[in-house]
PyMOL Python script that loads the backbone (N, CA, C, O; Angstrom):
from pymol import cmd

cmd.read_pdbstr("""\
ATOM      1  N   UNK A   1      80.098 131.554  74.286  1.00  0.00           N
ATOM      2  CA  UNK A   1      78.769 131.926  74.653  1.00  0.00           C
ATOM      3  C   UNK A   1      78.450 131.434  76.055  1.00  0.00           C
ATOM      4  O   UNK A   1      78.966 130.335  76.255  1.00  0.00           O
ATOM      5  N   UNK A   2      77.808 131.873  77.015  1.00  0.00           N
ATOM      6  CA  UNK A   2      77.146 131.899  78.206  1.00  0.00           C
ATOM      7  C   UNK A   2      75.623 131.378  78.209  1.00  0.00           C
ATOM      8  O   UNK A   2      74.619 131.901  77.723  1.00  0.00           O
ATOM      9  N   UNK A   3      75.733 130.558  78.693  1.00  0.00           N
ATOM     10  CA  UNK A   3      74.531 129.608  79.127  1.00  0.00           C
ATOM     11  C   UNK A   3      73.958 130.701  80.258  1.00  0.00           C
ATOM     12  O   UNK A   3      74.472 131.269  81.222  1.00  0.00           O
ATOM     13  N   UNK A   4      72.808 130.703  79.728  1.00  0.00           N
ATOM     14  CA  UNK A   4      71.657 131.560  81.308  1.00  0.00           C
ATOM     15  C   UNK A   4      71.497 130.999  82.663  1.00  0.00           C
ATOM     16  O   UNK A   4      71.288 129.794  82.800  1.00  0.00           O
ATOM     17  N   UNK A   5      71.568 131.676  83.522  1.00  0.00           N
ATOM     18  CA  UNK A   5      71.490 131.298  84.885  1.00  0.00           C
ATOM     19  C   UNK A   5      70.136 130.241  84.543  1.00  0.00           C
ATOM     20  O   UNK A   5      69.424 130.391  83.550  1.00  0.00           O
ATOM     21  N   UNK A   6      69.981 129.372  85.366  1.00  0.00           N
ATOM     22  CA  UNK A   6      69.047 128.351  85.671  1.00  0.00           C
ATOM     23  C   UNK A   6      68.474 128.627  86.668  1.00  0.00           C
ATOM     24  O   UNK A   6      69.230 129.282  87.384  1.00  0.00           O
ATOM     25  N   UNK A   7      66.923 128.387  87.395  1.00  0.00           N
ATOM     26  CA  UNK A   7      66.235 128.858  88.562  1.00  0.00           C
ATOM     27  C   UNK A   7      66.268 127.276  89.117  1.00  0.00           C
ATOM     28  O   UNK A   7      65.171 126.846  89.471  1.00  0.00           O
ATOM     29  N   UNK A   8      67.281 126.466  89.217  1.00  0.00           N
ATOM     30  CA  UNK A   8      67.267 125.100  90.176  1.00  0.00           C
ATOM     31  C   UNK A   8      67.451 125.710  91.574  1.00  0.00           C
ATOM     32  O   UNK A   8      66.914 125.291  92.599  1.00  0.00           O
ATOM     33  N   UNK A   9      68.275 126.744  91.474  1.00  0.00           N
ATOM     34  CA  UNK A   9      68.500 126.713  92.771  1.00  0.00           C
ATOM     35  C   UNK A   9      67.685 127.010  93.782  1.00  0.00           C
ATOM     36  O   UNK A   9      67.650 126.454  94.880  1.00  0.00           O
ATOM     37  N   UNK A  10      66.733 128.296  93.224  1.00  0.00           N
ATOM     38  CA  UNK A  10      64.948 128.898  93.862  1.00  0.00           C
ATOM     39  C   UNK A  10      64.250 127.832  93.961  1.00  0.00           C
ATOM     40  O   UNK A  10      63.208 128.012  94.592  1.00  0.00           O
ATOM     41  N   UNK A  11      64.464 126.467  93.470  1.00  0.00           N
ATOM     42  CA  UNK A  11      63.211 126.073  93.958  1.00  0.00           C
ATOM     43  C   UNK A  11      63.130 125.275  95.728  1.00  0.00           C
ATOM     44  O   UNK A  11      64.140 125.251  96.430  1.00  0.00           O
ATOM     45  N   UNK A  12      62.237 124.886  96.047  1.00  0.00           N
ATOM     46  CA  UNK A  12      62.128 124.817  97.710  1.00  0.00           C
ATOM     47  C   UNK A  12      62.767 123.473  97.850  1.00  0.00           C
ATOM     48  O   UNK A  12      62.490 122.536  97.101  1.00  0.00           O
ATOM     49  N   UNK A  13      63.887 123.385  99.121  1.00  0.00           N
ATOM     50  CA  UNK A  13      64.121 122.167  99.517  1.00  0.00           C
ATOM     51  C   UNK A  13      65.439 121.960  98.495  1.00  0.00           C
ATOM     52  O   UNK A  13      66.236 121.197  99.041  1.00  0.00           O
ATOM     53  N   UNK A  14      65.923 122.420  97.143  1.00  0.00           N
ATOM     54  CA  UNK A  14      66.932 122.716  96.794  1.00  0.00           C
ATOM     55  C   UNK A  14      68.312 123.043  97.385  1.00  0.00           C
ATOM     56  O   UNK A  14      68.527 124.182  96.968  1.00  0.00           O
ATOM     57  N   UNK A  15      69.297 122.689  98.082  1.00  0.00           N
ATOM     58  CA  UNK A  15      70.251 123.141  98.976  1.00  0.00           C
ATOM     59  C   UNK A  15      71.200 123.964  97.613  1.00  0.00           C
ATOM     60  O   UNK A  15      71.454 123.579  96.471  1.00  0.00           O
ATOM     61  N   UNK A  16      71.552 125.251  98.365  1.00  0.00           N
ATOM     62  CA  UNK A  16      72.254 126.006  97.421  1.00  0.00           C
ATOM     63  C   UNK A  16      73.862 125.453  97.317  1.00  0.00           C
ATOM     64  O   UNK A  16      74.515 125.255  98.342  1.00  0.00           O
ATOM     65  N   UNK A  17      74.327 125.265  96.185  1.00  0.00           N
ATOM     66  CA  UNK A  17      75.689 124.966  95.648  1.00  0.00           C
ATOM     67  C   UNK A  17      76.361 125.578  96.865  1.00  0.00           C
ATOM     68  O   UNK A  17      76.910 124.747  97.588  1.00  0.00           O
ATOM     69  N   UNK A  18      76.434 126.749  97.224  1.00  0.00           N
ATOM     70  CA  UNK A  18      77.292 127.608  98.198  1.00  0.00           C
ATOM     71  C   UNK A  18      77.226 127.083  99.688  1.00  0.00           C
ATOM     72  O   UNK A  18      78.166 127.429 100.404  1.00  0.00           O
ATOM     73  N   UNK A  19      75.865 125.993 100.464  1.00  0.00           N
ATOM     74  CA  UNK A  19      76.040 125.959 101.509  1.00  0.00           C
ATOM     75  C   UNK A  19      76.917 124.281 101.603  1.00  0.00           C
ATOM     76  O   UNK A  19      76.870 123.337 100.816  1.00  0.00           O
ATOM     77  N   UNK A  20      77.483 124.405 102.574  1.00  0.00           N
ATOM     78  CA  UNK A  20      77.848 123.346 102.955  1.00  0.00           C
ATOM     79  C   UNK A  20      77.182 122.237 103.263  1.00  0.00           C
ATOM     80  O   UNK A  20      76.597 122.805 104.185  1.00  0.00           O
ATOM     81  N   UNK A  21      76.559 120.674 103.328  1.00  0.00           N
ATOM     82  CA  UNK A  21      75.496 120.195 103.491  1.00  0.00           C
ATOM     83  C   UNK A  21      76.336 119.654 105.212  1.00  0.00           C
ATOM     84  O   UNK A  21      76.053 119.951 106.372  1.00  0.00           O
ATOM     85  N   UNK A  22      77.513 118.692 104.562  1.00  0.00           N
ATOM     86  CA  UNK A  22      77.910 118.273 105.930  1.00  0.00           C
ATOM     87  C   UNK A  22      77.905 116.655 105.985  1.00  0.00           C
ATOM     88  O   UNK A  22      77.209 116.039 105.178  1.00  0.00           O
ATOM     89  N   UNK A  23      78.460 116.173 106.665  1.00  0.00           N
ATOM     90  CA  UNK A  23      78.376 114.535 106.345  1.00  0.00           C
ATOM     91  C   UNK A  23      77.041 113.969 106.993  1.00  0.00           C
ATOM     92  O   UNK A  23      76.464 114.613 107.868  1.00  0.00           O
ATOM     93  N   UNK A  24      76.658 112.980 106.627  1.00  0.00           N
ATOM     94  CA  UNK A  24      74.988 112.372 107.435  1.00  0.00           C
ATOM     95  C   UNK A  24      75.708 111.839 108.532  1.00  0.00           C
ATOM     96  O   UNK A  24      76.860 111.410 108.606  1.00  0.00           O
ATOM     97  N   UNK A  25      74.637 111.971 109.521  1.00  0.00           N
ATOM     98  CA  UNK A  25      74.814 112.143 110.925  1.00  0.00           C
ATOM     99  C   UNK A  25      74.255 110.453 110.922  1.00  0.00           C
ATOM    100  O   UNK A  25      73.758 109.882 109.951  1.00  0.00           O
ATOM    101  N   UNK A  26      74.509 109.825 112.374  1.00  0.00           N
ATOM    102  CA  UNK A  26      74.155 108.587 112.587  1.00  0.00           C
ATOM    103  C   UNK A  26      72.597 108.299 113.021  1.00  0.00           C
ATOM    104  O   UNK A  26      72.195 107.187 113.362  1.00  0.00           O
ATOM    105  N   UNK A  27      72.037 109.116 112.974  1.00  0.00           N
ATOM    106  CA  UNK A  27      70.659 109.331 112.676  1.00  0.00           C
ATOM    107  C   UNK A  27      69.991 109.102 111.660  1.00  0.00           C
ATOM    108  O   UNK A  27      68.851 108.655 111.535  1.00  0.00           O
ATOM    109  N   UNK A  28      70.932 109.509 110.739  1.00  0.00           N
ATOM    110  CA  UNK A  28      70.039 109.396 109.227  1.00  0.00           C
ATOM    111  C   UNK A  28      70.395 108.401 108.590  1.00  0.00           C
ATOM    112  O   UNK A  28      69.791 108.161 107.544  1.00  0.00           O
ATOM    113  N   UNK A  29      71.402 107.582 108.989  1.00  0.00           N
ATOM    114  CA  UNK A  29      72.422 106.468 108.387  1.00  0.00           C
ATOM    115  C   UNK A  29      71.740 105.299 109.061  1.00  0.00           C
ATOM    116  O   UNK A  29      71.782 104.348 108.280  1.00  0.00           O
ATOM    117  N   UNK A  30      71.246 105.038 109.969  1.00  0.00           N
ATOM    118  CA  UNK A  30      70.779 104.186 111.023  1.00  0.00           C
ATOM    119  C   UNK A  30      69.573 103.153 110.558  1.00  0.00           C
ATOM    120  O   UNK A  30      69.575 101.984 110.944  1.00  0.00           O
ATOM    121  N   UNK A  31      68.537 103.689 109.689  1.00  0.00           N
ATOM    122  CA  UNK A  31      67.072 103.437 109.479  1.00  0.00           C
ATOM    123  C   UNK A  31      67.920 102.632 107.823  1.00  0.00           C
ATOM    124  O   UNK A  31      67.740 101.418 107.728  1.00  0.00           O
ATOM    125  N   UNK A  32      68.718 103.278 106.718  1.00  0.00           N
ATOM    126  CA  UNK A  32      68.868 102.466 106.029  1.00  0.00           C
ATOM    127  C   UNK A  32      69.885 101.421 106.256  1.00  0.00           C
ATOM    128  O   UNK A  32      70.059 100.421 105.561  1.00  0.00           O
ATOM    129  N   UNK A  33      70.727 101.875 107.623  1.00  0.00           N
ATOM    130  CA  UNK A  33      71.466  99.991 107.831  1.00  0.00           C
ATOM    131  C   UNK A  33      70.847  99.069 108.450  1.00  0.00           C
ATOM    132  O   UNK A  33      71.218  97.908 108.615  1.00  0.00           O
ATOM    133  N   UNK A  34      69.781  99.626 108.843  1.00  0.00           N
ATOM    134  CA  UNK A  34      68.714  98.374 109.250  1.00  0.00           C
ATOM    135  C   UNK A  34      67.591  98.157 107.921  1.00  0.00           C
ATOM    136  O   UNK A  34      66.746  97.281 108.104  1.00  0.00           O
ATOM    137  N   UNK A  35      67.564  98.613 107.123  1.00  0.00           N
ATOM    138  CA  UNK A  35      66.975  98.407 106.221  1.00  0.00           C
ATOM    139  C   UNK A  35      67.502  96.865 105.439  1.00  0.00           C
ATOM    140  O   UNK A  35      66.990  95.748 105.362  1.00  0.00           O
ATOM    141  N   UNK A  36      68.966  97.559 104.859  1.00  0.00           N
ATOM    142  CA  UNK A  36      70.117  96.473 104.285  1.00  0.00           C
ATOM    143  C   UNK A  36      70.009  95.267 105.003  1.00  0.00           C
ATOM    144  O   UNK A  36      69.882  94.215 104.376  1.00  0.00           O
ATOM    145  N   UNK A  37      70.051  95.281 106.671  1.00  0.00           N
ATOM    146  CA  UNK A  37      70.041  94.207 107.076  1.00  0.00           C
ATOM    147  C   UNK A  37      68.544  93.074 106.654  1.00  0.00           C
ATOM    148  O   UNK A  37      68.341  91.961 106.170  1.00  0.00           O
ATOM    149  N   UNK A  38      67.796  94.199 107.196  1.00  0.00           N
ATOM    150  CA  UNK A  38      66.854  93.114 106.902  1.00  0.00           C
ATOM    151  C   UNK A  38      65.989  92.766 105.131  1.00  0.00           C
ATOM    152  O   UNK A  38      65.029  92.000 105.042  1.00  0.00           O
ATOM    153  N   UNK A  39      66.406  93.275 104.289  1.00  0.00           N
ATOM    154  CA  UNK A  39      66.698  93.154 103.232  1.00  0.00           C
ATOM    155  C   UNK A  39      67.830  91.960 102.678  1.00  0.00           C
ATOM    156  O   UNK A  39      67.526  91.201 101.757  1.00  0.00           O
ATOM    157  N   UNK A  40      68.752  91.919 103.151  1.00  0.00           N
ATOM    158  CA  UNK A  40      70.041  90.793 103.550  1.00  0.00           C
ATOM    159  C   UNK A  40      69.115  89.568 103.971  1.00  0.00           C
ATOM    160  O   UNK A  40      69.186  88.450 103.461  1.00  0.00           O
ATOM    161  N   UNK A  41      68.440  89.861 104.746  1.00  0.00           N
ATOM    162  CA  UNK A  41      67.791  88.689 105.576  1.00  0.00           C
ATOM    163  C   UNK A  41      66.904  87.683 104.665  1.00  0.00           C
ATOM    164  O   UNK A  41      66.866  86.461 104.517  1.00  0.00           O
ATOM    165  N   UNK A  42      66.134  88.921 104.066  1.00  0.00           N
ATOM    166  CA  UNK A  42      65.004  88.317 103.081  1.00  0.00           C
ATOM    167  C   UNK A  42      65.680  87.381 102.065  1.00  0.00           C
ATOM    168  O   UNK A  42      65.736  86.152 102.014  1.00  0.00           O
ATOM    169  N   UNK A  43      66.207  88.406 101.223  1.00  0.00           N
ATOM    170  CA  UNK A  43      67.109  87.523  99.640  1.00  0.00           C
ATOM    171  C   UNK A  43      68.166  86.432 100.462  1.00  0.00           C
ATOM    172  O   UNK A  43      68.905  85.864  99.657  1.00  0.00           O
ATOM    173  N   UNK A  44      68.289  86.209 101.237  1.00  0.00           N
ATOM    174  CA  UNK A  44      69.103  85.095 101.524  1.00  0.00           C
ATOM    175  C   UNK A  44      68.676  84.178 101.602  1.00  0.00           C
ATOM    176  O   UNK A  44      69.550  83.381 101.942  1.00  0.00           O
ATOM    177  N   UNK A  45      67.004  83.340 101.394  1.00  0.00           N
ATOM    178  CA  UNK A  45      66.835  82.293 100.624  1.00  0.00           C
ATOM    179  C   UNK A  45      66.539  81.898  99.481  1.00  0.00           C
ATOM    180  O   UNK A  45      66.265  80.786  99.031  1.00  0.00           O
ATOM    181  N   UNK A  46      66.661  83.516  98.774  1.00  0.00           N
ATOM    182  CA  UNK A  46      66.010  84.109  97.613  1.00  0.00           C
ATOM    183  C   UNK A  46      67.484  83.205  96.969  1.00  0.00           C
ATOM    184  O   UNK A  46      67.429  82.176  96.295  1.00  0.00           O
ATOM    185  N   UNK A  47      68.342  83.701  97.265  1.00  0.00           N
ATOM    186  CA  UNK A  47      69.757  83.840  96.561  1.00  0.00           C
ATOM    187  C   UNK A  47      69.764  82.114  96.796  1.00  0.00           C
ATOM    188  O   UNK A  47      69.477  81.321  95.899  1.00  0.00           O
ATOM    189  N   UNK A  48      70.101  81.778  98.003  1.00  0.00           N
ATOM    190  CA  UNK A  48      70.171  80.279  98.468  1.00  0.00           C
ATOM    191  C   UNK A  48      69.778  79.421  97.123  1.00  0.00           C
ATOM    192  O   UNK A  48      70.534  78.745  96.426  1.00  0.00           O
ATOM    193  N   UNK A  49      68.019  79.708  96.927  1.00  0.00           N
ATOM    194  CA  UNK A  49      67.357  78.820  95.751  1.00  0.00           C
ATOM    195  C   UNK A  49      68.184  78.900  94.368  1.00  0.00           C
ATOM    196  O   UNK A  49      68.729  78.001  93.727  1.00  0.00           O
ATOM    197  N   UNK A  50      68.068  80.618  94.075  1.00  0.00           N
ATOM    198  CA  UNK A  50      68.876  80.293  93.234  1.00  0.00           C
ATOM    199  C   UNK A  50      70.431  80.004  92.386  1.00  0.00           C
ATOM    200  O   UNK A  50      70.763  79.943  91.202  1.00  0.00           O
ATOM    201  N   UNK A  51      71.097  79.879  93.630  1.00  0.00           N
ATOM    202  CA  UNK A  51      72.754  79.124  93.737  1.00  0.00           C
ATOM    203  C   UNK A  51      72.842  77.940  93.338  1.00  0.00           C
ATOM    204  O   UNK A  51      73.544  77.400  92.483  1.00  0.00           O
ATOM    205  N   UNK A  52      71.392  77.265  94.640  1.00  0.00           N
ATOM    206  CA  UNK A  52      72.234  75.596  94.922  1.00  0.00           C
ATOM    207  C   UNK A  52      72.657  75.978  96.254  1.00  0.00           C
ATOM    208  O   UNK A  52      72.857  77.027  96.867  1.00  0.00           O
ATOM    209  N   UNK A  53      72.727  74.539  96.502  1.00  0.00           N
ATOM    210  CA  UNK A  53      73.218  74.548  98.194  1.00  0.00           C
ATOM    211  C   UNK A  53      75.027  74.991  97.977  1.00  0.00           C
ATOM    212  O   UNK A  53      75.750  75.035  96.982  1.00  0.00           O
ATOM    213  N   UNK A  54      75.175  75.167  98.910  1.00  0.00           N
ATOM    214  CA  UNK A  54      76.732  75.359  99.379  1.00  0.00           C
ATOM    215  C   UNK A  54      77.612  74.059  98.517  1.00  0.00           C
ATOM    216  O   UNK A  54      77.159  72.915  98.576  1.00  0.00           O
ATOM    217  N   UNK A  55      78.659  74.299  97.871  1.00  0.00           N
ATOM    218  CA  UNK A  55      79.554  73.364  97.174  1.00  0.00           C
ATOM    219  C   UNK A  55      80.577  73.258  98.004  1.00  0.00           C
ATOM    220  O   UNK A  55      81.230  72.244  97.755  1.00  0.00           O
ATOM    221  N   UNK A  56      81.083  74.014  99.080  1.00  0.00           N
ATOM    222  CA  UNK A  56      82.170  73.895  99.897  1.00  0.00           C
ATOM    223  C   UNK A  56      82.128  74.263 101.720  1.00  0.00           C
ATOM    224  O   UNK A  56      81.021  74.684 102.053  1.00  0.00           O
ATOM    225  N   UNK A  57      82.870  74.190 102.570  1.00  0.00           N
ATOM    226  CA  UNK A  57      82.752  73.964 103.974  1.00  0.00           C
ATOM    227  C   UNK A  57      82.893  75.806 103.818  1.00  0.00           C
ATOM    228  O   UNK A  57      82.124  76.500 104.483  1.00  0.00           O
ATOM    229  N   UNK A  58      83.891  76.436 102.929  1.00  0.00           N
ATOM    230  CA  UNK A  58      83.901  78.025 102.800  1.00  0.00           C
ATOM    231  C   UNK A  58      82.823  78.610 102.552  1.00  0.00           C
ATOM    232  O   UNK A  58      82.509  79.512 103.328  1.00  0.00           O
ATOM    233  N   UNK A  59      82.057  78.346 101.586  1.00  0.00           N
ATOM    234  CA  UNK A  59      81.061  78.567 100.936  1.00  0.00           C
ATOM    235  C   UNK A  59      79.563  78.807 101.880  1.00  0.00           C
ATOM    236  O   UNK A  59      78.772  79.749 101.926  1.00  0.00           O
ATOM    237  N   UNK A  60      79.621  77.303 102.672  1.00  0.00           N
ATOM    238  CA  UNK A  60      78.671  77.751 103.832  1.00  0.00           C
ATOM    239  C   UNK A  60      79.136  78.015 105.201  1.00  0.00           C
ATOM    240  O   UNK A  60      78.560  77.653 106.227  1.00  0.00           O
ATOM    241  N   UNK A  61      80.250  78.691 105.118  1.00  0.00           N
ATOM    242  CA  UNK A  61      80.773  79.595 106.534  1.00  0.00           C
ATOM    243  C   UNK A  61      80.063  80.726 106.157  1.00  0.00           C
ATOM    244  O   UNK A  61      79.238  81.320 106.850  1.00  0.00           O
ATOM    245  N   UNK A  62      80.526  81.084 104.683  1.00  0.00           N
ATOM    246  CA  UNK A  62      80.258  82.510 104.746  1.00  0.00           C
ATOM    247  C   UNK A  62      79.236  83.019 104.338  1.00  0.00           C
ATOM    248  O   UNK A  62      79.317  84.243 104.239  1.00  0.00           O
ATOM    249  N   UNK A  63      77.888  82.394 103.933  1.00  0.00           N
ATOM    250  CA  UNK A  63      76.562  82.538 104.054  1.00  0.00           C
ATOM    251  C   UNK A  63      76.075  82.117 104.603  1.00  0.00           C
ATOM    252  O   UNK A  63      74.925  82.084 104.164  1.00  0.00           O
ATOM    253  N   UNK A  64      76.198  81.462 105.838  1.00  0.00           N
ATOM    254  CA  UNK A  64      75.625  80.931 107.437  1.00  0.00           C
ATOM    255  C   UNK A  64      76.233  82.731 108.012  1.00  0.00           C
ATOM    256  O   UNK A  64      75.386  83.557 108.351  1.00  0.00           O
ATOM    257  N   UNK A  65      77.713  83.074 108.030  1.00  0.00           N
ATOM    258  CA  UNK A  65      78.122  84.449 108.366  1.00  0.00           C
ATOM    259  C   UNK A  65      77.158  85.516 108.292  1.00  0.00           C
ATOM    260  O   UNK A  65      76.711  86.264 109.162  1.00  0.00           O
ATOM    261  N   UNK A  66      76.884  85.394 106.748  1.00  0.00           N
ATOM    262  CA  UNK A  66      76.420  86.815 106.397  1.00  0.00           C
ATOM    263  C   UNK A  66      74.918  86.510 107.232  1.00  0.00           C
ATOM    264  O   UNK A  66      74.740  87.250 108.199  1.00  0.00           O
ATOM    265  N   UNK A  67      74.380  86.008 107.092  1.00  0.00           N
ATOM    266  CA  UNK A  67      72.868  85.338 107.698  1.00  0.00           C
ATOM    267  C   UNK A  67      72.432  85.842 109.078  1.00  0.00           C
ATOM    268  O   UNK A  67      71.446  86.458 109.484  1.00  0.00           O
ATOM    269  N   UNK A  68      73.857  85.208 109.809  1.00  0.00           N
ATOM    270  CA  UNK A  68      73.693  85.896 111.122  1.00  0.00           C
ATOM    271  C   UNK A  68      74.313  87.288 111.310  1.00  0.00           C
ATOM    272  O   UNK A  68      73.840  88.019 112.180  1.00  0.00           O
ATOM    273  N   UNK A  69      75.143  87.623 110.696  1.00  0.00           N
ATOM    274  CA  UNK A  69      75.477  89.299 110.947  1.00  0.00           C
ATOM    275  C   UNK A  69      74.414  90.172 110.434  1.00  0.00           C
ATOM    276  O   UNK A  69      74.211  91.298 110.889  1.00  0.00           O
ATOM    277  N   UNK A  70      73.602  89.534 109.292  1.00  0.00           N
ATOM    278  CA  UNK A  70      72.223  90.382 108.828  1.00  0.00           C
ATOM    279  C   UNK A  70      71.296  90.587 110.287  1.00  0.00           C
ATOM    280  O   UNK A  70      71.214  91.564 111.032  1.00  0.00           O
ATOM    281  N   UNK A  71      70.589  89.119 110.357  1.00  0.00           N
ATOM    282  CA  UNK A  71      69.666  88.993 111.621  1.00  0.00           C
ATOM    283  C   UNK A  71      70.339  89.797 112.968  1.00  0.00           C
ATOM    284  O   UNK A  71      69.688  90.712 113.474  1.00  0.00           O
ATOM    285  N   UNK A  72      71.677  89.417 113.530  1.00  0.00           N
ATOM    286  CA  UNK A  72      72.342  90.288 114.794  1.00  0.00           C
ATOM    287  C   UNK A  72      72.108  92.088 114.606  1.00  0.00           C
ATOM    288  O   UNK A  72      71.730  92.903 115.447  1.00  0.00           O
ATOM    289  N   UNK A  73      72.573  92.323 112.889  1.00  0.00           N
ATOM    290  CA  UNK A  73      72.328  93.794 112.668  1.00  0.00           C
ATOM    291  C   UNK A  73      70.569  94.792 112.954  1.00  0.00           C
ATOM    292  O   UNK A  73      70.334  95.735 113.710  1.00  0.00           O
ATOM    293  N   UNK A  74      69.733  94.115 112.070  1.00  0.00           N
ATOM    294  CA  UNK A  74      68.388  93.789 112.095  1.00  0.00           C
ATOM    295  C   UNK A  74      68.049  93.820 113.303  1.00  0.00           C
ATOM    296  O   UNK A  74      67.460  94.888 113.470  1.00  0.00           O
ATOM    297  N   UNK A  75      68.101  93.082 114.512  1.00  0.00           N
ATOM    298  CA  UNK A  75      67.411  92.663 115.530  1.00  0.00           C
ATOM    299  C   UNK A  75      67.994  93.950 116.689  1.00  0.00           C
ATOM    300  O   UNK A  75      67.237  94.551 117.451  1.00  0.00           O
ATOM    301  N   UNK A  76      69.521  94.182 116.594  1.00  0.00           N
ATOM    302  CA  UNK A  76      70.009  95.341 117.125  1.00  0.00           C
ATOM    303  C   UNK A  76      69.825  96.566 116.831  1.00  0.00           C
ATOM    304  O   UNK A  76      69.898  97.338 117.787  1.00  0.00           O
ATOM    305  N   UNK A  77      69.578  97.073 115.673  1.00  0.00           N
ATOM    306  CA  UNK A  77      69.574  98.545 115.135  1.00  0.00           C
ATOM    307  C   UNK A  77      67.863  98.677 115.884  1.00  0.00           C
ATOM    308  O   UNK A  77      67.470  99.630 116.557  1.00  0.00           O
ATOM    309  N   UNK A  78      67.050  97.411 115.518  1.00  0.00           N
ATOM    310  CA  UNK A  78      65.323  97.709 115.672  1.00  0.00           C
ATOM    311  C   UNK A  78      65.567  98.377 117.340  1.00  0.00           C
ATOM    312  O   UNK A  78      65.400  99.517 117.773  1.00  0.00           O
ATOM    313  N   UNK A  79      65.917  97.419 117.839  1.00  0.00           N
ATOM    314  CA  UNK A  79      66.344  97.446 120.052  1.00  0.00           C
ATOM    315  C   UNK A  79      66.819  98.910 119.975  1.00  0.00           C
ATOM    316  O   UNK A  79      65.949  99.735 120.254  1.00  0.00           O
ATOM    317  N   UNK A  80      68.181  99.445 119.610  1.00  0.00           N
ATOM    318  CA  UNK A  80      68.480 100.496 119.475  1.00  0.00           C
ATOM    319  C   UNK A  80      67.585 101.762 119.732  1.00  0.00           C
ATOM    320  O   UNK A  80      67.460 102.572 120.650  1.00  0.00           O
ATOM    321  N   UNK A  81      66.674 101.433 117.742  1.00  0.00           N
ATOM    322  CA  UNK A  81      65.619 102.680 117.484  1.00  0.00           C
ATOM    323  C   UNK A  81      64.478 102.589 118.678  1.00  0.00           C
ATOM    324  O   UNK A  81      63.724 103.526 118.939  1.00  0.00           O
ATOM    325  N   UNK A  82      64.469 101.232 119.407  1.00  0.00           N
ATOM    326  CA  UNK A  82      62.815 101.764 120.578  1.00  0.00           C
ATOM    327  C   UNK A  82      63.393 102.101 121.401  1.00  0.00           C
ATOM    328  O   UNK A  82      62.714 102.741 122.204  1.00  0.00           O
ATOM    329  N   UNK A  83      64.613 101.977 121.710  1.00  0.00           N
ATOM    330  CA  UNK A  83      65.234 102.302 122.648  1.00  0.00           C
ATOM    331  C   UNK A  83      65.552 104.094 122.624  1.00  0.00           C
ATOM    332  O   UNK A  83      65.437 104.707 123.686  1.00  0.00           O
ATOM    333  N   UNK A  84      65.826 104.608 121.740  1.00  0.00           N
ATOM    334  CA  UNK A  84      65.529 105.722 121.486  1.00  0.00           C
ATOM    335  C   UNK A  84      64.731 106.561 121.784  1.00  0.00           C
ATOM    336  O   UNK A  84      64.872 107.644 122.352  1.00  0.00           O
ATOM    337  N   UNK A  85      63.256 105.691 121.115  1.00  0.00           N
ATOM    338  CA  UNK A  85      62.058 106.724 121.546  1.00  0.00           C
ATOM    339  C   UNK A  85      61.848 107.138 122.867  1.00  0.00           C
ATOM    340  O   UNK A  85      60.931 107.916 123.132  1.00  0.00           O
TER     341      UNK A  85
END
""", "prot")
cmd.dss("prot")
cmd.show_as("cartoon", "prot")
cmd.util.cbc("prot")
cmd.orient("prot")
């Protein structure tokens, strides 16, 4: 038996199965990696509290790391986007 055509595809803003969409451009990718970053930024004393401090010299390399590659990302993507306008 045959299932009936469905009207998903008529409705507006729907991209049809048949067109190609295409990969996201660095435009559209841009606003949520600065998002992540500064999201990263926030929960990282969120997370901090609830860990406990660092148990090892590794441990706080690599969340002192992530900390500053958040803030460097964050502070660059923002420069970037005014830089844009």
């Amino acid at each position: 038996m045959q299932e009936p055509p469905s009207n998903e595809s008529n409705l507006p803003g729907t991209p049809n199965r048949s067109e190609d969409v295409g990969e996201p451009t660095w435009e559209e990718i841009r606003p949520w990696a600065e998002f992540c970053c500064w999201t990263a930024l926030v929960m990282a004393p969120i997370i901090n509290w609830v860990n406990g401090p660092a148990v090892s010299q590794d441990q706080f390399v690599v969340r002192t790391g992530l900390i500053v590659l958040a803030a460097c990302g964050g502070i660059g993507l923002r420069f970037y986007a005014l830089l844009r306008r």
